[in-house]
C-alpha positions as CSV (number, residue, x, y, z in Angstrom):
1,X,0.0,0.0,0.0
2,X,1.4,3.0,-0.8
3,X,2.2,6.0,1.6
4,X,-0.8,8.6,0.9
5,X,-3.4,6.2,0.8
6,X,-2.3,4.8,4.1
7,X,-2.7,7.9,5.3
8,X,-6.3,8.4,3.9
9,X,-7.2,5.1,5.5
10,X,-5.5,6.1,8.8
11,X,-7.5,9.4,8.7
12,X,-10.7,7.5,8.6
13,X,-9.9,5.3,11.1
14,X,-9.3,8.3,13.5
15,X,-12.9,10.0,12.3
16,X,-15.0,6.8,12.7
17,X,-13.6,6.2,15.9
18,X,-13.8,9.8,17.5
19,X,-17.3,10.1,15.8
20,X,-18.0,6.3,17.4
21,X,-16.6,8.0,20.7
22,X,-19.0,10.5,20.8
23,X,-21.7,8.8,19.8
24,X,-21.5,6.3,22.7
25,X,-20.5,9.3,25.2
26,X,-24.2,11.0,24.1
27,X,-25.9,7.5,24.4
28,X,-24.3,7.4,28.3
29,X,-25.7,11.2,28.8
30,X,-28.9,10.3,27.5
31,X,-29.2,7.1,29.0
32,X,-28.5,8.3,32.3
33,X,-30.4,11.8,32.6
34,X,-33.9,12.0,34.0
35,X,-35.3,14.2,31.0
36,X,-34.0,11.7,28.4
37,X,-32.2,14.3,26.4
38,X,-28.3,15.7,26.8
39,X,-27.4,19.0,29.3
40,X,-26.8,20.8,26.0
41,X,-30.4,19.7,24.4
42,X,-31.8,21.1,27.7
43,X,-30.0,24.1,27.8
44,X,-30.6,25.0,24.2
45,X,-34.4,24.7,24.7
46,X,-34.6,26.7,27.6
47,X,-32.6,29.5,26.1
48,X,-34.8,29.8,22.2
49,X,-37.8,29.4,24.7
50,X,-36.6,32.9,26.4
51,X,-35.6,34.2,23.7
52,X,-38.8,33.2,21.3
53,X,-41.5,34.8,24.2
54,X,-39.0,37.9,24.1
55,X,-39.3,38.6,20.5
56,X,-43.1,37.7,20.5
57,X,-43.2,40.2,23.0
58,X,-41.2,42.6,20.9
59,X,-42.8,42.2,17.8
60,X,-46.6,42.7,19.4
61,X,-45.5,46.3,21.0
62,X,-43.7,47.6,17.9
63,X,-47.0,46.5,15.6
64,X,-47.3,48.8,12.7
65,X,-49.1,51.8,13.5
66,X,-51.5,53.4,11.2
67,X,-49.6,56.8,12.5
68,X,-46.0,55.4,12.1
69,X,-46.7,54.3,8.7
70,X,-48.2,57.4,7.7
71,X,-44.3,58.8,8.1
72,X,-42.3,55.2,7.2
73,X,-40.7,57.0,4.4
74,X,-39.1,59.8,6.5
75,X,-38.9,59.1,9.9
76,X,-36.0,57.6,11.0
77,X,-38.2,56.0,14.0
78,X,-40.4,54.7,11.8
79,X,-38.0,52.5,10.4
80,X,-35.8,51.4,13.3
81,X,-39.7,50.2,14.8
82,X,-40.5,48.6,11.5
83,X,-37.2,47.2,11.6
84,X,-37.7,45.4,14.9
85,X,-40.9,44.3,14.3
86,X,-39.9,42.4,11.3
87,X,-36.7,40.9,13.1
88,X,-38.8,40.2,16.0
89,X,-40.9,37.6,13.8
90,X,-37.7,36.4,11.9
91,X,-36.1,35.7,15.0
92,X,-39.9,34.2,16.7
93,X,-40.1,31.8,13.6
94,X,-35.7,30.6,13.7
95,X,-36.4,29.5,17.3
96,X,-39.3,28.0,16.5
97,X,-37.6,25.9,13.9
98,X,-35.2,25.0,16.6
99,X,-37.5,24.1,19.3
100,X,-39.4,21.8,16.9
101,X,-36.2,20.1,15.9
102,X,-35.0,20.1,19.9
103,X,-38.0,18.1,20.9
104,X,-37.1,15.5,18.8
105,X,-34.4,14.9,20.4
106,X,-36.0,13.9,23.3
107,X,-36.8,11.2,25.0
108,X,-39.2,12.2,28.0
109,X,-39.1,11.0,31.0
110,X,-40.1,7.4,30.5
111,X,-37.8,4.7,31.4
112,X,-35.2,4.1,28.1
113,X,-33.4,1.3,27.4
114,X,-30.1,1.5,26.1
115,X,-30.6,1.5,22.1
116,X,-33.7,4.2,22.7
117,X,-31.1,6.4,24.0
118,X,-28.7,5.1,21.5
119,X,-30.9,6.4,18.8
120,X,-31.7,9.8,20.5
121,X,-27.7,10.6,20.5
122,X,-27.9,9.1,17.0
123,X,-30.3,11.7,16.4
124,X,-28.5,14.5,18.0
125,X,-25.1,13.8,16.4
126,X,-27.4,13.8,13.2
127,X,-29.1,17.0,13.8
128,X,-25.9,19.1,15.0
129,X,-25.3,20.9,11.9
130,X,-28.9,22.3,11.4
131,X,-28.9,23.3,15.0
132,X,-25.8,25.0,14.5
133,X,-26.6,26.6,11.1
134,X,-30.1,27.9,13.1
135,X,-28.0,29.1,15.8
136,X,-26.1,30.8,13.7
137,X,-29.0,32.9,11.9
138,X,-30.3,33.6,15.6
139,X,-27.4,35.0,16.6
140,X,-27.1,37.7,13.9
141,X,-31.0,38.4,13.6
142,X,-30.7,38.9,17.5
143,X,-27.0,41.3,17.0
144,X,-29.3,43.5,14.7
145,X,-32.1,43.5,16.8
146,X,-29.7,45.2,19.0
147,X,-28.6,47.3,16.8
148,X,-31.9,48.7,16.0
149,X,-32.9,48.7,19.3
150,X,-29.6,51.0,20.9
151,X,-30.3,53.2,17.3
152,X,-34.4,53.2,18.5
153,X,-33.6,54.4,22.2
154,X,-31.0,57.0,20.9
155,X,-34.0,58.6,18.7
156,X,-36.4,58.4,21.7
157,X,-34.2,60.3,23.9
């Protein structure tokens, strides 16, 4: 065999058996917690859960006003409320895509047998990059919801 594809088989070794390693760690996590779901599954819920009732919140008091649209065009409050209205629903609807794929990953508080939990880290290890890649959008949607919310207060003062 000759040197580079030794490595290449070497490298894939090394993957499956760190991916295997995980796997089997997330299996033990779920298999042992009383919610039937990793720390991180829990923390992630409880975190878009906050953060979803925040921008419901935000988006119901910065409804389009028949007065504010009356100056949308030239008022620079106008926009920045317009603005956060429409990343408050963005952001509402992201972390309701999250939560939705979150509870899959569950297991409940039944009793679970090892291959149950097996699959729910399966599941989780599966589901990591669309998590991430929601995560992701949250996190900018909420930077500019900052943004516009800093710019909104400096108008107001």
């Amino acid at each position: 065999m000759d040197p580079l594809t030794a490595f290449g088989l070497s490298a894939s070794v090394v993957q499956f058996v760190s991916f295997a390693s995980d796997l089997i760690s997330k299996s033990k996590e779920i298999h042992s917690s009383a919610k039937g779901c990793s720390a991180k599954v829990l923390t992630l819920e409880t975190v878009y859960t906050q953060l979803r009732d925040l921008s419901t919140s935000l988006e119901s008091s910065s409804q389009k006003d028949p007065r504010l649209a009356a100056v949308e065009g030239t008022s620079v409050l106008a926009k920045h409320v317009f603005a956060i209205n429409d990343l408050s629903r963005s952001c509402k609807i992201d972390c309701d895509r999250l939560l939705e794929v979150l509870r899959k990953l569950q297991g409940g508080n039944r009793s679970r047998n090892r291959w149950q939990s097996f699959g729910l880290a399966l599941k989780t290890v599966w589901k990591s990059s669309e998590i991430a890649d929601l995560e992701f959008r949250l996190h900018h949607t909420q930077t500019t919801l900052t943004l516009h919310i800093d710019a909104l207060t400096r108008c107001v003062r």
